[in-house]
N, C-alpha and C positions, 0 to 999 in steps of 0.2 A: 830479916830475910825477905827477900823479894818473890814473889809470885807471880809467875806467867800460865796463861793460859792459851794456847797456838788452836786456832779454829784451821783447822785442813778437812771438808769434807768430796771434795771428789773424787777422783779416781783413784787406783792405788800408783800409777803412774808418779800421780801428780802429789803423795804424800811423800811418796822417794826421794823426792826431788824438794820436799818441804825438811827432810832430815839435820840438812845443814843449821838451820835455824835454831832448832835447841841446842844444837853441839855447838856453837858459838855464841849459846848464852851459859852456857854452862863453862866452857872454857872461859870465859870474862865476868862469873859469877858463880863461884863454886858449890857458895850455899844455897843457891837458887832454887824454890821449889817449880817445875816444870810440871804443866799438864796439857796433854795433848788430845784435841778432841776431833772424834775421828769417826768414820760409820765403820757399822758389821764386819763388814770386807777388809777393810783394811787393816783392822783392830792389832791384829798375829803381829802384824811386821813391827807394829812400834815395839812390841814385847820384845825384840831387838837392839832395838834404840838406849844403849850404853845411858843416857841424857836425860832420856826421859823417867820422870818419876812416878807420873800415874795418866794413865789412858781411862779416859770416857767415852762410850760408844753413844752416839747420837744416834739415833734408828729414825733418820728425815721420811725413808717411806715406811717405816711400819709405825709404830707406838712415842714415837713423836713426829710423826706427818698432824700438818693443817696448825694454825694460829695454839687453838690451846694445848697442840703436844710441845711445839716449841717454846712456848711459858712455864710449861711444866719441866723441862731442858734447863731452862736460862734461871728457873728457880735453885736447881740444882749447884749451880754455876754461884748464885748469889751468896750462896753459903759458904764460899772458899775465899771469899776477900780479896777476888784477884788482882794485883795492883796495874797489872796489864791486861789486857787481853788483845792480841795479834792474829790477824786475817789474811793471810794469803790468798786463800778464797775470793772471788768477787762479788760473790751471788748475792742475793736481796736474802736470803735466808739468814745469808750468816752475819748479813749487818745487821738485820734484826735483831738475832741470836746477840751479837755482841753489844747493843744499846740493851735489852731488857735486864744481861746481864750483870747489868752496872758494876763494874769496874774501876779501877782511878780510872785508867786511861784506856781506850779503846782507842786501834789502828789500823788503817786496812790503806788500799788504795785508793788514789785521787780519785781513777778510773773504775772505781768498783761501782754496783749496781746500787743506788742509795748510798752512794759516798757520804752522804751529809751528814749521818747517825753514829759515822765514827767521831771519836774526838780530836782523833791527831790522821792527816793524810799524807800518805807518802809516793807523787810521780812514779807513774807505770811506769816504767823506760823499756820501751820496745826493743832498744840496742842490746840490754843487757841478755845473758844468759838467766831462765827461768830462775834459777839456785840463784844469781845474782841478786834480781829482781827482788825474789822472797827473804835474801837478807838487807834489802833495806830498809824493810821496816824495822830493823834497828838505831834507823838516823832518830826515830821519832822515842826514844827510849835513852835518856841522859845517864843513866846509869853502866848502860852496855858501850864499851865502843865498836863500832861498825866493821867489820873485817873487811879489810879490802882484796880476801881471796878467801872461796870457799872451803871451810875446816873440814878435813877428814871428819868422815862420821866414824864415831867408836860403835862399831853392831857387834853385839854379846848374841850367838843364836841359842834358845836352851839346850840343855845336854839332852833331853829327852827326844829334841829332834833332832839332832846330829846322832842320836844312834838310831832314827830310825831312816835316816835319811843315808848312813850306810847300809842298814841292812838292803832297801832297794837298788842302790851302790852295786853291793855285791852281786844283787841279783840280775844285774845285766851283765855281767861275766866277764866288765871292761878287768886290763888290768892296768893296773897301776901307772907303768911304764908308757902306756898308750896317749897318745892326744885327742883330747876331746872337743867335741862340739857342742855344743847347746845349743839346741834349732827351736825357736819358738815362735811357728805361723799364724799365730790367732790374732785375734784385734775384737775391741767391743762395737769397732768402724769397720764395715764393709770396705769403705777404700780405701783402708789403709792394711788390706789384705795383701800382699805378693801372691800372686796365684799358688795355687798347692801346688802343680804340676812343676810349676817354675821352683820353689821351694825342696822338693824333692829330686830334681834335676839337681838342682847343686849339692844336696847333702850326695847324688849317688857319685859326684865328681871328687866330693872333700873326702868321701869312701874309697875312690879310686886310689887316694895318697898314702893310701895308711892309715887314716885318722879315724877314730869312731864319733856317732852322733849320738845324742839323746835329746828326745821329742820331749817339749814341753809347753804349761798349759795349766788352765784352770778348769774346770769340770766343765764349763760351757766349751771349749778348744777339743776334748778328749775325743771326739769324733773325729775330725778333723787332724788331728794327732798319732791317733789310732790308726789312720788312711793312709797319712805319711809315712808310718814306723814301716807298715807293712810294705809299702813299693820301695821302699830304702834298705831292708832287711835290719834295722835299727831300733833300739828303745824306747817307747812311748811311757812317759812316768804322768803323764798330763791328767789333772783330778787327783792323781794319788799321794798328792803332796801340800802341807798348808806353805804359807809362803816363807817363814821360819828355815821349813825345811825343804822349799825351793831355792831359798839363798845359800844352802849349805852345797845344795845340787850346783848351783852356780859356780861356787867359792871351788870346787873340784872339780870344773871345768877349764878348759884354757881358752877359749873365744867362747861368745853369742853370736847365735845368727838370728836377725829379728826385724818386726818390722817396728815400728815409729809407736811401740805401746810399753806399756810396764816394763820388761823382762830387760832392756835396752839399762834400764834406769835400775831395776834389782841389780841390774850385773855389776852396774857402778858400785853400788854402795860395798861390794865384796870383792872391786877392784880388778874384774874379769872383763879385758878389752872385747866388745862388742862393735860388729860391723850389723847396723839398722838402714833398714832398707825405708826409703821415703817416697812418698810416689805426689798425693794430693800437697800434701803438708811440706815445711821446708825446715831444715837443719837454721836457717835467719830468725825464727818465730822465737829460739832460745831453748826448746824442748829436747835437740841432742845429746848423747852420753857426751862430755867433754872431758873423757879421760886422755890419756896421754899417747897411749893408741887405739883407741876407738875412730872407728871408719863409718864413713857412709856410699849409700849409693843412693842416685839421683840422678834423671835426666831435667839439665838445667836450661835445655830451648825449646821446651814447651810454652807457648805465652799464654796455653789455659790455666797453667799451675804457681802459684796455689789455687786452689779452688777454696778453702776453707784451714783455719787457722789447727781443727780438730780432728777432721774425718765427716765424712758422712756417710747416708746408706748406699748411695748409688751416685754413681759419675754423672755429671752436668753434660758430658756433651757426649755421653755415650760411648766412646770409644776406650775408657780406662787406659789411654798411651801412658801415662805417667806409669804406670807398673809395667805393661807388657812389654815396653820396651827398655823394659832393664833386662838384661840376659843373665841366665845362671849364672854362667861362668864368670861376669864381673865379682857378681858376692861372691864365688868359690876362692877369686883370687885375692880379694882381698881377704881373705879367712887365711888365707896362703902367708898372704904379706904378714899380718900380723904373728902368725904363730915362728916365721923364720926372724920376724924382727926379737921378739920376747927369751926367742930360744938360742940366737945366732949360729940358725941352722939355715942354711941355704940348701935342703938336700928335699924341704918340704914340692 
């Protein structure tokens, strides 16, 4: 039986989008044992993850921050014989992490931060789609072969959040028959905000159609959430849900409206077309939902943009054009488009 260990510790974005990777070692190795190691934050959502077999929580800033918590980590790690260990990550943490680990074989990228501490390296390819990208560290694993399209993830949510994830459900009074939105304006990037104003501008025009909204969000978003819910006359579930049963919220929605963070990428994994709005960052870099109708918006004659591959706190040249000159009513129509293309309703 073979033993993998997938080091994913940044964002929960960026674990989303790491899903594919167990699910196409597990599709091409059935007895595989799978461990996926993760921080605090993200921990819920693997509990998801059909594939995976056991989640470890690495706690980088609390109780294994500094040299000897991550030894104390990698000890833990030594004790499971892994015959792999795989890094999507780039960081100097996690090649650390995966050298003390010791391993057969450690892999991460060419381009990663202390490349040299892995044992096997595998070319960033900037061309590729993120999900691409992260399933090529399976060229360096003779046992797997490489999928050359990324696998459905199997997401099992538990039952304990799918029924709590109706009870709030019901408590917005949507019904059944209605179409929904899913609006989620937060970011852990200042620029990679859509204005709130501009955000609620559109949900009052996708209101205009018929259609209901529900605000969403992680407890740092719920202010902000909360703001929104109220000038739209609409739902704010934001804070009141772990991600388990944020994906159940998704899964009972029929579009996302988001910007360039997590929720874009939850939606995918539960098959819910999302239109992500991008302002700094670009749909090229490989980070967009690449569903089948997933939409973006983006003004693409700006020559200050990208300014950065992630977000940052504040605009380099001060004037934020990259968002503000996205109009509501773009996202509104493309929330339009897709819900008449899904439903082959032209009446939206």
């Amino acid at each position: 039986m073979l033993r993998f260990a997938i080091l994913q510790t940044a964002f929960i974005g960026d674990v989303a989008l790491s899903l594919p990777l167990p699910q196409a070692i597990r599709n091409n190795a059935h007895s595989a044992r799978i461990t996926f190691v993760t921080t605090p934050a993200a921990a819920s959502l693997l509990s998801c993850a059909a594939a995976v077999d056991e989640v470890l929580i690495f706690d980088k800033r609390g109780k294994h921050s500094g040299l000897n918590g991550l030894s104390k980590f990698a000890a833990e790690l030594r004790k499971r014989n892994f015959d792999y260990i795989l890094s999507p990550h780039r960081s100097v943490r996690s090649a650390l992490l995966a050298r003390l680990s010791q391993s057969e074989t450690s892999v991460g990228f060419s381009a990663a931060a202390w490349a040299f501490l892995y044992d096997k390296r595998v070319e960033y390819r900037t061309s590729y789609h993120e999900t691409m990208r992260i399933l090529s560290l399976l060229e360096a694993v003779e046992e797997i072969k490489h999928p050359l399209n990324a696998p459905e993830v199997v997401i099992e949510i538990p039952a304990s959040d799918i029924e709590h994830s109706e009870i709030l459900w019901r408590q917005t009074g949507i019904d059944d028959t209605e179409k929904v939105v899913a609006v989620a304006p937060g970011s852990v990037w200042a620029t990679k905000r859509w204005p709130k104003q501009y955000f609620a501008h559109a949900v009052r025009i996708i209101r205009q159609k018929g259609c209901r909204a529900i605000i969403i969000g992680s407890k740092e978003d719920a202010e902000l959430c909360e703001e929104t819910a109220t000038e739209t006359n609409s739902v704010s579930l934001a804070g009141k849900t772990t991600l388990p049963q944020t994906l159940h919220i998704l899964r009972r929605c029929n579009v996302a409206l988001t910007n360039d963070s997590a929720p874009a990428h939850l939606a995918r994994l539960v098959n819910t077309p999302s239109v992500t709005i991008f302002g700094p960052t670009m749909p090229q870099f490989g980070f967009a939902a690449s569903g089948e109708y997933d939409r973006v918006i983006e003004n693409t004659r700006l020559a200050c943009r990208p300014c950065t591959i992630h977000g940052s706190k504040k605009c380099p040249t001060g004037t934020f054009e990259c968002m503000t000159s996205l109009e509501p009513q773009m996202a509104a129509d493309a929330v339009f488009q897709i819900l008449e293309t899904i439903s082959g309703d032209n009446k939206i």
